[in-house]
Backbone and ligand atoms as CSV (ligand in chain L), in Angstrom:
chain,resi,resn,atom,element,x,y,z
A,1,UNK,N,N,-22.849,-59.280,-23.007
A,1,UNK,CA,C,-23.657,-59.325,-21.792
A,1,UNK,C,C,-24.034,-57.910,-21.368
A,2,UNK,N,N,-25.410,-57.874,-20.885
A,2,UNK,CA,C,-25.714,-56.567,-20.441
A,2,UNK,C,C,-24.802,-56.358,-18.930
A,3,UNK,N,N,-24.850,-54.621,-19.220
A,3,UNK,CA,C,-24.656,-54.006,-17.984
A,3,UNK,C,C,-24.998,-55.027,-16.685
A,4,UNK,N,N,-26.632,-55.311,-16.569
A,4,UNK,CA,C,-27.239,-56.039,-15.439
A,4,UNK,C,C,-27.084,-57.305,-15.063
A,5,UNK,N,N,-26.357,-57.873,-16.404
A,5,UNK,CA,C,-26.186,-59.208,-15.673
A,5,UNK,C,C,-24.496,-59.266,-15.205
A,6,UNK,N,N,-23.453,-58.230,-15.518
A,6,UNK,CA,C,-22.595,-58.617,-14.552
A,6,UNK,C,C,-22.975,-58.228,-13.258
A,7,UNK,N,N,-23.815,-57.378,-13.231
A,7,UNK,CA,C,-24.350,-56.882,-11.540
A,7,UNK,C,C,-25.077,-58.044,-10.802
A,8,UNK,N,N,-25.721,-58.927,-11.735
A,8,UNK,CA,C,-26.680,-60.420,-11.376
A,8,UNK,C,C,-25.463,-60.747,-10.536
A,9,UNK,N,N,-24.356,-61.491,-12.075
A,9,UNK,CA,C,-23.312,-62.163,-11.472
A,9,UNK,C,C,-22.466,-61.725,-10.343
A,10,UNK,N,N,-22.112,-60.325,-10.021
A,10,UNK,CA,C,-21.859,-60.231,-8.641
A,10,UNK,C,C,-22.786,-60.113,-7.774
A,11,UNK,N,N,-24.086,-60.226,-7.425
A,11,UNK,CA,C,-24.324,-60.695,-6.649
A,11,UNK,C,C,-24.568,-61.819,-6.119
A,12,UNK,N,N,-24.309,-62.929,-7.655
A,12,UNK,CA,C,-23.909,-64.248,-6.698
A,12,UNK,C,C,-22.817,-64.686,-6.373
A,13,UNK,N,N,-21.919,-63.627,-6.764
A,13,UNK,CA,C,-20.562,-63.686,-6.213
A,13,UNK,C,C,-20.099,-63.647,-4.655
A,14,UNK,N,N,-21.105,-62.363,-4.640
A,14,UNK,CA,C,-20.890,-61.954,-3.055
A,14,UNK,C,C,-21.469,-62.706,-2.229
A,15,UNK,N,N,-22.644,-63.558,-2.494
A,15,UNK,CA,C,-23.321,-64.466,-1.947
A,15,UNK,C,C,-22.209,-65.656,-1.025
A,16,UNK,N,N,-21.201,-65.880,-1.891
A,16,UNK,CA,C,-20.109,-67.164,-1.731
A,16,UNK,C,C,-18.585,-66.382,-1.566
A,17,UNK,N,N,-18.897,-65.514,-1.741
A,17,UNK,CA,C,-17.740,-64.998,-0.865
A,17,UNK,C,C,-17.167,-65.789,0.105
A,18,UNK,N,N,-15.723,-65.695,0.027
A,18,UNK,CA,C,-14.422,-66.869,0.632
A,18,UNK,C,C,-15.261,-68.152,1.242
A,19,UNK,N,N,-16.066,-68.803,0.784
A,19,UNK,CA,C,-16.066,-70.243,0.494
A,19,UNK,C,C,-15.788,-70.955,-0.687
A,20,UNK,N,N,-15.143,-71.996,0.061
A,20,UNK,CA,C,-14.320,-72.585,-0.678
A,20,UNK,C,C,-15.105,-73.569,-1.635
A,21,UNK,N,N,-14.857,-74.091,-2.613
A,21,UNK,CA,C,-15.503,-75.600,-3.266
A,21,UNK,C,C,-17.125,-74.765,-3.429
A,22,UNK,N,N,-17.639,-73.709,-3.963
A,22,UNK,CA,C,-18.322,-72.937,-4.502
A,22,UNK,C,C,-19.262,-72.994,-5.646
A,23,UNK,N,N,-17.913,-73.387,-6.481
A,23,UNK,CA,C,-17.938,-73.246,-8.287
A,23,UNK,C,C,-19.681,-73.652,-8.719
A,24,UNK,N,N,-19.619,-74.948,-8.315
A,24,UNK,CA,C,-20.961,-75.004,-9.180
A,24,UNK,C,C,-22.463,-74.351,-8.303
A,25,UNK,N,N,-22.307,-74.250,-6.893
A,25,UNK,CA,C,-23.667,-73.511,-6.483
A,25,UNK,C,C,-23.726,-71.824,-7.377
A,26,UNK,N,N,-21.947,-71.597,-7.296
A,26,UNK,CA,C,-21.790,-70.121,-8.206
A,26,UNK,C,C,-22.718,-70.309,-9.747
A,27,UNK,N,N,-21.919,-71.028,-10.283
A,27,UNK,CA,C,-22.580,-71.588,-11.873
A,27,UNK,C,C,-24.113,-71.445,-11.924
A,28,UNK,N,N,-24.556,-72.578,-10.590
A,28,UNK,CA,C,-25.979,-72.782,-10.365
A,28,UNK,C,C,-26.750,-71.595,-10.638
A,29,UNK,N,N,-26.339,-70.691,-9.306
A,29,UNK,CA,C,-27.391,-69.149,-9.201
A,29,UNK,C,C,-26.980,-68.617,-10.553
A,30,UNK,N,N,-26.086,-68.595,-11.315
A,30,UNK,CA,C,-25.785,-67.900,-12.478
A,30,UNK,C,C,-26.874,-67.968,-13.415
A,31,UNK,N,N,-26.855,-69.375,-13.867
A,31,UNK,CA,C,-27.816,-69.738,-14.839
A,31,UNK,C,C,-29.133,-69.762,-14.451
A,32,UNK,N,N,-29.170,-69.635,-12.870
A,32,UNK,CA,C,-30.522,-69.188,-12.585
A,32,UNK,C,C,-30.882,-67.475,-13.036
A,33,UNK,N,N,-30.419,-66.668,-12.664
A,33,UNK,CA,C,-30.660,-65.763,-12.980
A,33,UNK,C,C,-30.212,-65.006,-14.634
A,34,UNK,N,N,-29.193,-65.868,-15.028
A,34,UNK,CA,C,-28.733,-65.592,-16.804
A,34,UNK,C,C,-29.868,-65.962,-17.781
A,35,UNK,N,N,-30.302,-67.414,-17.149
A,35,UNK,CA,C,-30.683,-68.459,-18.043
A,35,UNK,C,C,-29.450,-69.500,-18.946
A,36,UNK,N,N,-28.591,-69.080,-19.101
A,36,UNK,CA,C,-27.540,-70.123,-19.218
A,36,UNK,C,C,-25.742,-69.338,-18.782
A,37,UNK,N,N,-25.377,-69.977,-19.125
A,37,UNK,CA,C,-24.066,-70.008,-18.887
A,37,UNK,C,C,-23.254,-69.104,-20.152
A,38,UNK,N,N,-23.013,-67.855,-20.923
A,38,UNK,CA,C,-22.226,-67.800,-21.534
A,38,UNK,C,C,-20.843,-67.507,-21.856
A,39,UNK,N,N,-19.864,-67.767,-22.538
A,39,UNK,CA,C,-18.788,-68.081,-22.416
A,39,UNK,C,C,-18.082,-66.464,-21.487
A,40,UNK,N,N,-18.476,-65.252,-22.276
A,40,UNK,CA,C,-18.517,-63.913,-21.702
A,40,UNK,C,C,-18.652,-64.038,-19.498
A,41,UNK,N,N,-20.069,-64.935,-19.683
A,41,UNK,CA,C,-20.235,-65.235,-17.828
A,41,UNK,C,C,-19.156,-65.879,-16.990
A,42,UNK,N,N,-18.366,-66.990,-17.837
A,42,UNK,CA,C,-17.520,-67.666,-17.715
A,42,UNK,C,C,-16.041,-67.206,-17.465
A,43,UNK,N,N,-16.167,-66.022,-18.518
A,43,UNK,CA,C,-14.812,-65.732,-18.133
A,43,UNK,C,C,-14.713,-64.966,-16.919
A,44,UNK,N,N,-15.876,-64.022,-16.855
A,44,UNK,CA,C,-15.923,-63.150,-15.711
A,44,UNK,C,C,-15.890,-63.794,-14.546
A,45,UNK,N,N,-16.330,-64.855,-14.487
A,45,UNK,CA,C,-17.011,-65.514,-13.088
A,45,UNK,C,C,-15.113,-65.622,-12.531
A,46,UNK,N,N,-14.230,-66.276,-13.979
A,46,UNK,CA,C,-13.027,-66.893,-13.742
A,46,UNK,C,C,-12.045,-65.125,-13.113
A,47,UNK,N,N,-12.697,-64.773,-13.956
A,47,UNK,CA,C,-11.843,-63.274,-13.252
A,47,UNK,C,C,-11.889,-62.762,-11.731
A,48,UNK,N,N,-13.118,-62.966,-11.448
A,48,UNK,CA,C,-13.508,-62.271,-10.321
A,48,UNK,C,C,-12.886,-63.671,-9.335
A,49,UNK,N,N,-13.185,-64.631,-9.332
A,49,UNK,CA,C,-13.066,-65.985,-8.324
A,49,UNK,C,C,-11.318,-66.168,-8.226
A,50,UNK,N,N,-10.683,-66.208,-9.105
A,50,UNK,CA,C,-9.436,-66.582,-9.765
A,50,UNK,C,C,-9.439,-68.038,-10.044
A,51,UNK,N,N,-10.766,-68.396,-10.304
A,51,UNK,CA,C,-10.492,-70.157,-10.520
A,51,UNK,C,C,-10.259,-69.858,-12.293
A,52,UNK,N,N,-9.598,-70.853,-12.829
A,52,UNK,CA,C,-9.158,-70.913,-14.037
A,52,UNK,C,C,-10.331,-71.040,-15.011
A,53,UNK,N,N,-10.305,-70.762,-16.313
A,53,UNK,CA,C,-11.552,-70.240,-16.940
A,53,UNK,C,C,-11.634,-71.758,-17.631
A,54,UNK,N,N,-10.237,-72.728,-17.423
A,54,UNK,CA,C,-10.482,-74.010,-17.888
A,54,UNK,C,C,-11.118,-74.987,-17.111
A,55,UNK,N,N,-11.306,-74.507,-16.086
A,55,UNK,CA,C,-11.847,-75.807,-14.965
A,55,UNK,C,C,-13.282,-75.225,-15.114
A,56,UNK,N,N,-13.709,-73.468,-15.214
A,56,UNK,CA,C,-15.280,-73.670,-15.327
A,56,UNK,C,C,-15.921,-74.074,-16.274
A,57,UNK,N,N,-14.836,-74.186,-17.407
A,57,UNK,CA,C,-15.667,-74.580,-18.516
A,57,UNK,C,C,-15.990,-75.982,-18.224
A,58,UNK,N,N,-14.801,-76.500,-17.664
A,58,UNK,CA,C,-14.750,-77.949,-17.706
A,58,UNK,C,C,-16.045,-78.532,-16.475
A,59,UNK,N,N,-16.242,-78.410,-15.706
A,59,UNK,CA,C,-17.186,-78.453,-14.791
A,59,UNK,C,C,-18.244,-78.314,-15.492
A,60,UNK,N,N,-19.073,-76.674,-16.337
A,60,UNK,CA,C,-20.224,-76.978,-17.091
A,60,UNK,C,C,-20.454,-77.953,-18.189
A,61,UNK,N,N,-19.520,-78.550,-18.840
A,61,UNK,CA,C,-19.416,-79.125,-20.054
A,61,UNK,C,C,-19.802,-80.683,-19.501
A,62,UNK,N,N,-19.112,-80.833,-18.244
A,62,UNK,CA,C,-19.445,-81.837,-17.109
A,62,UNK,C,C,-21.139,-82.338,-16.923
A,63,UNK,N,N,-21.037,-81.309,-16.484
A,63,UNK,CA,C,-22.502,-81.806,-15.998
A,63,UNK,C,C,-23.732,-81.129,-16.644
A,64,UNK,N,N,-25.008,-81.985,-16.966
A,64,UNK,CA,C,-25.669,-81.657,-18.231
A,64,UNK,C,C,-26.704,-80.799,-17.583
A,65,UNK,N,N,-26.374,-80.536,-15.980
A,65,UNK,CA,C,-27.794,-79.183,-15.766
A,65,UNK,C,C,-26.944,-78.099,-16.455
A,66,UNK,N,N,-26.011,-77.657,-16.815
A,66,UNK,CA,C,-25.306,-76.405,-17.507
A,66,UNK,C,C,-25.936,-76.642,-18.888
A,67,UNK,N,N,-26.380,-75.164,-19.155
A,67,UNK,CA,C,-26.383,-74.654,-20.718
A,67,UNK,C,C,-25.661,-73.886,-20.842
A,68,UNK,N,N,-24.891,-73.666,-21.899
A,68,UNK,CA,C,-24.240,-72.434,-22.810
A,68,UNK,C,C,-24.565,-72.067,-23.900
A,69,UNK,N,N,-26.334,-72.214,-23.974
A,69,UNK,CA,C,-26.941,-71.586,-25.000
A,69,UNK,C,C,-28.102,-70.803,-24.764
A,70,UNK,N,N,-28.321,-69.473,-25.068
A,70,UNK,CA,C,-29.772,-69.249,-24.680
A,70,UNK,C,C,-31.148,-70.393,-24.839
A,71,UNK,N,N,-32.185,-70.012,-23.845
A,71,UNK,CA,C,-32.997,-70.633,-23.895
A,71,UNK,C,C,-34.378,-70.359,-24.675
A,72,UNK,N,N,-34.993,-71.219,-24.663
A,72,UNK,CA,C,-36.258,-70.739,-25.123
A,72,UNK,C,C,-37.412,-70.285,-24.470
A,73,UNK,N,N,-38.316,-69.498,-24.646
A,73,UNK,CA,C,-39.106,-68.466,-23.351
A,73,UNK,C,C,-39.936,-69.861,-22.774
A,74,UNK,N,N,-40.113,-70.991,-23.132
A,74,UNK,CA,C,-40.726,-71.627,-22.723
A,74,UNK,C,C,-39.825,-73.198,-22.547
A,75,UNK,N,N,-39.698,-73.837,-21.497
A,75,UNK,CA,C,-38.783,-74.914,-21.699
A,75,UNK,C,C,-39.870,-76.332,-21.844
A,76,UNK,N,N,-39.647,-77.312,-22.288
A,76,UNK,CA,C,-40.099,-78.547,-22.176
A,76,UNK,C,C,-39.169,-79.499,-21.940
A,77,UNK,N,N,-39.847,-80.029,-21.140
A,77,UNK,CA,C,-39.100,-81.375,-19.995
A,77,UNK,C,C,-39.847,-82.618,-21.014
A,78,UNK,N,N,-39.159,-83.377,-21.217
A,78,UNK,CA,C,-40.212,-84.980,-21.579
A,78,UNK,C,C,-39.196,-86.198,-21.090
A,79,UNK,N,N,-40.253,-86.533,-20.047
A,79,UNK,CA,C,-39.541,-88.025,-19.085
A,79,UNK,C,C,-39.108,-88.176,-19.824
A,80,UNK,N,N,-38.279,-89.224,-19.452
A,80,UNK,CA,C,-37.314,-90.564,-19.911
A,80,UNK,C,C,-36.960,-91.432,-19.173
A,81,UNK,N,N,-37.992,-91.741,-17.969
A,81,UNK,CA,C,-37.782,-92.214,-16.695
A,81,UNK,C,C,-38.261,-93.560,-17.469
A,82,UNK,N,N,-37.889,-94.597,-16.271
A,82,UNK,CA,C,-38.401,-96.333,-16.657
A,82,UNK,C,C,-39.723,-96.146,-16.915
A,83,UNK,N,N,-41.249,-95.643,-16.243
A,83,UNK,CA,C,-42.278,-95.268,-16.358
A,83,UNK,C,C,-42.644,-95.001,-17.596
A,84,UNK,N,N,-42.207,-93.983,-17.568
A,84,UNK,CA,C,-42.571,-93.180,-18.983
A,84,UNK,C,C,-42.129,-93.813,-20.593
A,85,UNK,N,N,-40.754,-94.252,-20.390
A,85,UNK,CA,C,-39.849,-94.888,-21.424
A,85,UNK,C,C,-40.603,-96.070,-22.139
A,86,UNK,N,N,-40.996,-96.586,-21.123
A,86,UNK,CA,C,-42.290,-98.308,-21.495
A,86,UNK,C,C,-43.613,-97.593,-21.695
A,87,UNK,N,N,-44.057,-96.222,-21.829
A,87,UNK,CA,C,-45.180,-95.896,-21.996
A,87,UNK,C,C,-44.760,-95.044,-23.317
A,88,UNK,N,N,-43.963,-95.444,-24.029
A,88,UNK,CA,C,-43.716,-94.965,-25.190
A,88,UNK,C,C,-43.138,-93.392,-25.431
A,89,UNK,N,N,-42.705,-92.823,-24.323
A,89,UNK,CA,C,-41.958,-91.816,-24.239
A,89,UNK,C,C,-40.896,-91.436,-25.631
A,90,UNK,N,N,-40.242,-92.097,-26.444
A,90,UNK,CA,C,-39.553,-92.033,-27.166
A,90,UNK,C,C,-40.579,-91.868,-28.529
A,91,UNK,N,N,-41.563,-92.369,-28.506
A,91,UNK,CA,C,-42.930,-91.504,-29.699
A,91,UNK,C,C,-43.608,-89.884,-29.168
A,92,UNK,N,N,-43.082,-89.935,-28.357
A,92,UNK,CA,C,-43.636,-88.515,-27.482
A,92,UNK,C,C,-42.690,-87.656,-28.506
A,93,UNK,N,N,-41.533,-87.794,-27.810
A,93,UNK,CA,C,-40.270,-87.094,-28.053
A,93,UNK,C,C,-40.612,-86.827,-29.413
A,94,UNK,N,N,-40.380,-87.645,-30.036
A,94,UNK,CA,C,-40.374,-87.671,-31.620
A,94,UNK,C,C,-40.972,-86.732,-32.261
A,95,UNK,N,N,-42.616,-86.730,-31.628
A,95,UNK,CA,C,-43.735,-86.110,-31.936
A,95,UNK,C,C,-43.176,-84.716,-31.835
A,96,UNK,N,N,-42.901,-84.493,-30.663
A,96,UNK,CA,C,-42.471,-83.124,-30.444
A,96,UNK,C,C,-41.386,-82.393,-31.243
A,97,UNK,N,N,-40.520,-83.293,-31.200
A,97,UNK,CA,C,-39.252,-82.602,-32.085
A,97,UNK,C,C,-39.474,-82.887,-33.508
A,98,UNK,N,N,-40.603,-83.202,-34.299
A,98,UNK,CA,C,-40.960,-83.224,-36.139
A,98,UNK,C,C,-41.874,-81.954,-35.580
A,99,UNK,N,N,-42.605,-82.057,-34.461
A,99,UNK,CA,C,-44.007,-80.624,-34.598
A,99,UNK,C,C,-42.731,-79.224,-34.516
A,100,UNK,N,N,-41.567,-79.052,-33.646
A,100,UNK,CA,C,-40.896,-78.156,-33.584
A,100,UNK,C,C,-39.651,-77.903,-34.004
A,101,UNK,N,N,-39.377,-79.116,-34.617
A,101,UNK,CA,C,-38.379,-78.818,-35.911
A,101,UNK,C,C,-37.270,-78.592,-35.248
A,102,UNK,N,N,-36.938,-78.809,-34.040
A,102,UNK,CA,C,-35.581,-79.203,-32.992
A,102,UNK,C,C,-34.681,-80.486,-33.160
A,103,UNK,N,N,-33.278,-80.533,-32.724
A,103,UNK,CA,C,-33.065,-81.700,-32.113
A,103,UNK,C,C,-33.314,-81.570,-30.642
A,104,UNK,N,N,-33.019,-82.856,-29.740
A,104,UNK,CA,C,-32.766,-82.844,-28.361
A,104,UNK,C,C,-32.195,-82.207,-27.628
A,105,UNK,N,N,-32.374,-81.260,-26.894
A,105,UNK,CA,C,-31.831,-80.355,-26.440
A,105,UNK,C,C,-31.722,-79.345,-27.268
A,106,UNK,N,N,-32.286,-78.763,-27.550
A,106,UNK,CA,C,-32.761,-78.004,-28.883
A,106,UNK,C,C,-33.546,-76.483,-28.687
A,107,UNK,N,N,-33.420,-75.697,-29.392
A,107,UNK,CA,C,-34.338,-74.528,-28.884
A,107,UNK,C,C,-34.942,-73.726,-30.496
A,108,UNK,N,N,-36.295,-73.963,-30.681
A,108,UNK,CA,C,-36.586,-73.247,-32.037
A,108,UNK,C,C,-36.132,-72.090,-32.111
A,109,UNK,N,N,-36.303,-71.971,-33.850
A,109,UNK,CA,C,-35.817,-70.673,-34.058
A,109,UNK,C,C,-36.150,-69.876,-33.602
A,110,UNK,N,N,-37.809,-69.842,-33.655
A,110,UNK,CA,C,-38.368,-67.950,-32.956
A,110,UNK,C,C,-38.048,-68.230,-31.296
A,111,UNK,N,N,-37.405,-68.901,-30.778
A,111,UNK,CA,C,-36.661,-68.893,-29.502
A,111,UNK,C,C,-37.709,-69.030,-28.107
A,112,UNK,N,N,-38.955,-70.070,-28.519
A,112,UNK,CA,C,-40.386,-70.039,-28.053
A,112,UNK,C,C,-40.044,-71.542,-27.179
A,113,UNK,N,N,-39.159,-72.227,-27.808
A,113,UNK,CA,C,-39.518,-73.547,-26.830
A,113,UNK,C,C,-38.113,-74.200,-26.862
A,114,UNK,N,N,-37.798,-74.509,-25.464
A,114,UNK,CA,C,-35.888,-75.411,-25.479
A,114,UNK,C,C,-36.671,-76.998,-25.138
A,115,UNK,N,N,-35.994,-77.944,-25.436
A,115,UNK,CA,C,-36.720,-79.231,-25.295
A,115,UNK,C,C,-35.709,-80.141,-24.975
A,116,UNK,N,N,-36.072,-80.467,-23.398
A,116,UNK,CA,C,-34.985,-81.417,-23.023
A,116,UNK,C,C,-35.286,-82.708,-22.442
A,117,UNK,N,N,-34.670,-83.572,-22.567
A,117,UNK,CA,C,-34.743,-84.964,-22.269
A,117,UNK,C,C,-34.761,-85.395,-20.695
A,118,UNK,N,N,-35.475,-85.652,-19.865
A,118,UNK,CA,C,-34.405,-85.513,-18.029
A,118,UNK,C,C,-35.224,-87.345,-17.742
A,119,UNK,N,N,-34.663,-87.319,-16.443
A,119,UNK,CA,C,-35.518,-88.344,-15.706
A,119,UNK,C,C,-36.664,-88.229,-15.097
A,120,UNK,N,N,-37.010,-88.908,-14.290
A,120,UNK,CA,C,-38.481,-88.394,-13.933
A,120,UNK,C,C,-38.630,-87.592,-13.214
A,121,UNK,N,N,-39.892,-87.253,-13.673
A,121,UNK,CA,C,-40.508,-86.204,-13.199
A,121,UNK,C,C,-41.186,-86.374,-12.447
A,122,UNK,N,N,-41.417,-87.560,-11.045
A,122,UNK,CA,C,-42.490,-87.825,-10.782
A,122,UNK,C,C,-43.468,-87.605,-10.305
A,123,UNK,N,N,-43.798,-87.712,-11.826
A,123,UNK,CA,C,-45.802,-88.439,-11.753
A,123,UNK,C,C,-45.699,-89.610,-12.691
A,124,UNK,N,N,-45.146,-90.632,-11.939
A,124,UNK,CA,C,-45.411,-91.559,-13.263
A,124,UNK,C,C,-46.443,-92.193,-13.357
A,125,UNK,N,N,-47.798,-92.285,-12.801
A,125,UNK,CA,C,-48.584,-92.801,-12.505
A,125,UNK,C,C,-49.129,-92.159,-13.805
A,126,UNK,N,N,-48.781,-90.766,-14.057
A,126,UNK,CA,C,-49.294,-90.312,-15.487
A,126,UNK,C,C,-48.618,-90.630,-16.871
A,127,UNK,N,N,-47.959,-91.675,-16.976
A,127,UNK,CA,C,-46.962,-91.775,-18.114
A,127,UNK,C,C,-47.382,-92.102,-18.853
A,128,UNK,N,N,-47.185,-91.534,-20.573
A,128,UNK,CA,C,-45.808,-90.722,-20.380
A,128,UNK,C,C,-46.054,-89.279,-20.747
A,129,UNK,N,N,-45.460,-88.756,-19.731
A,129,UNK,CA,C,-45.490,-87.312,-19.284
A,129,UNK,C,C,-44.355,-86.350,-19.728
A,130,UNK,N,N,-45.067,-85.069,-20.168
A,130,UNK,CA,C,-44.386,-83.966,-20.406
A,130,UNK,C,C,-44.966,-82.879,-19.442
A,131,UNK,N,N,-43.539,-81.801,-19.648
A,131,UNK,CA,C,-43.993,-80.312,-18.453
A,131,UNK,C,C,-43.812,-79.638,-19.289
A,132,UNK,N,N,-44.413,-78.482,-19.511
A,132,UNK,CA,C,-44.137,-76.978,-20.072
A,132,UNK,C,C,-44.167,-76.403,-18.961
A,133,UNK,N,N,-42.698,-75.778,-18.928
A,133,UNK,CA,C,-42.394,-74.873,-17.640
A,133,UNK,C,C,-42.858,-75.594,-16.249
A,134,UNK,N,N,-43.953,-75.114,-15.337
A,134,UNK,CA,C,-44.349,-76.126,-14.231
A,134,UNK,C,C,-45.270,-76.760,-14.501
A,135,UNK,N,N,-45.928,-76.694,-15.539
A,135,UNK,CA,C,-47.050,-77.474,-15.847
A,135,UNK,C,C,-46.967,-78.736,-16.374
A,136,UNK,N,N,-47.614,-80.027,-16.082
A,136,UNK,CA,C,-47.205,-80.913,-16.437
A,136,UNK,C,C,-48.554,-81.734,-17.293
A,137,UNK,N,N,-48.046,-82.707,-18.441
A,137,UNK,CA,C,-49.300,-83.052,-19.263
A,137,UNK,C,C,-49.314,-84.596,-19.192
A,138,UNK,N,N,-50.012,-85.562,-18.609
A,138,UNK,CA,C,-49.884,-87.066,-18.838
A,138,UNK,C,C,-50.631,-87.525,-19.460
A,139,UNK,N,N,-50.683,-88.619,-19.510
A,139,UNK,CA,C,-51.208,-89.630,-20.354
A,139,UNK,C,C,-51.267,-89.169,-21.486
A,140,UNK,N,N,-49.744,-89.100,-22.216
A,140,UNK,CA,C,-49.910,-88.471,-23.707
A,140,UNK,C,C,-50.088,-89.337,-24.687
A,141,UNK,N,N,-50.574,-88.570,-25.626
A,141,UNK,CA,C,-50.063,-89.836,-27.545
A,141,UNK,C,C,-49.661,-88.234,-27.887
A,142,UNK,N,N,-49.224,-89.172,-28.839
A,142,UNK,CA,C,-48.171,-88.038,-29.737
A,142,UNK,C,C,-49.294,-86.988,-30.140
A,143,UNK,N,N,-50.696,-87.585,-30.239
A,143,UNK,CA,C,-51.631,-86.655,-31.341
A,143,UNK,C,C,-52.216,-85.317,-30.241
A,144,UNK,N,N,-52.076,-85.877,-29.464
A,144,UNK,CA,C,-52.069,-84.373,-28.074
A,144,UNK,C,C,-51.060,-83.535,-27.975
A,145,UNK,N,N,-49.818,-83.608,-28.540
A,145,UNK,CA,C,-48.878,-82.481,-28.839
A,145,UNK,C,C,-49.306,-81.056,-29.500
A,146,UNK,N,N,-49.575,-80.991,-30.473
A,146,UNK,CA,C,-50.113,-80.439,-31.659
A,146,UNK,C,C,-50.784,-79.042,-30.375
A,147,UNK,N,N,-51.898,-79.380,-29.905
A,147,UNK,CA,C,-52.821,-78.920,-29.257
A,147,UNK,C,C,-52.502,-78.255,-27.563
A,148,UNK,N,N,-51.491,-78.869,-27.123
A,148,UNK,CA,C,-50.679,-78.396,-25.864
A,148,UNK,C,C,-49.482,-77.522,-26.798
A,149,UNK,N,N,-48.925,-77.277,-27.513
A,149,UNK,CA,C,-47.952,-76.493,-27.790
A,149,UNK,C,C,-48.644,-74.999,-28.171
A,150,UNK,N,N,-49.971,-75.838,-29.098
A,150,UNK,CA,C,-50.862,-74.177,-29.328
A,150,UNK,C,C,-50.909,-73.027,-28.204
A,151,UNK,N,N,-50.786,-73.719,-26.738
A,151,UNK,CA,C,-51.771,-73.202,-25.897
A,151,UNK,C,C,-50.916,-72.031,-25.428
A,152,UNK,N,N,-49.464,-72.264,-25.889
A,152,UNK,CA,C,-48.385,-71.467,-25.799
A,152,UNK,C,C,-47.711,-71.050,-26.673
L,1,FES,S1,S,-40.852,-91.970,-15.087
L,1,FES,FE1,FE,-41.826,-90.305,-16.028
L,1,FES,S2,S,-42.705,-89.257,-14.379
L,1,FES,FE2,FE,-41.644,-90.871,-13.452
């Protein structure tokens, strides 16, 4: 970890200073400003807090907004909401992860795109829908992938 991000991490340290039941808004701003969680952040976070380095792991491993992997400069969201799911969302997916050579939750090699599965996003009125970063794309077929990934 760089120099700057233990300076990140204390300042979301100091943020929560002696409040109690913390841990995950701590985690939260972390990976906001890290981009994920790594084990190096983890221990520090456990050093500085004195909470045990087994309960933070256990907490991120918990809950699936935690990563402990770098990301990719660009993230993709693809529903999986009821909406989207009956609008063939699972040929979306597909599409995407044979065009980028990922699994689910996945981040290509040249480190350009992380691709994750969530609930809705709603707009389901556009389903089925994907976001790159805040941008969002509906009424997809798979054959519109190809051409939205170029654009980035
Ligand atoms: S279900 Fe996909 S946007 Fe709501």
């Amino acid at each position: 970890m760089a120099e700057s991000d233990f300076d990140k991490i204390d300042a979301v340290l100091h943020e929560f200073e002696g409040r109690k039941g913390s841990l995950i808004p701590i985690l939260q701003k972390t990976q906001a400003q890290l981009g994920f969680l790594s084990k190096e952040a983890m221990k520090y976070i456990s050093e500085k807090t004195k909470i045990p380095v087994s309960e933070i792991y256990g907490v991120t491993t918990f809950y699936t907004q935690f990563r402990m992997h770098p990301i990719g400069k660009n993230i993709i969201r693809i529903c999986h909401g009821t909406a989207c799911h009956v609008a063939d969302a699972p040929e979306i997916s597909e599409a995407l992860y044979e065009e980028l050579k990922v699994e689910p939750g996945g981040t290509t090699k040249d480190m350009k795109f992380t691709v994750e599965e969530v609930a809705c996003l709603g707009c389901c009125s556009l389903a089925p829908v994907i976001m790159v970063n805040d941008k969002a794309y509906g009424r997809l077929t798979p054959s519109k992938i190809k051409d939205i990934l170029a654009q980035y």
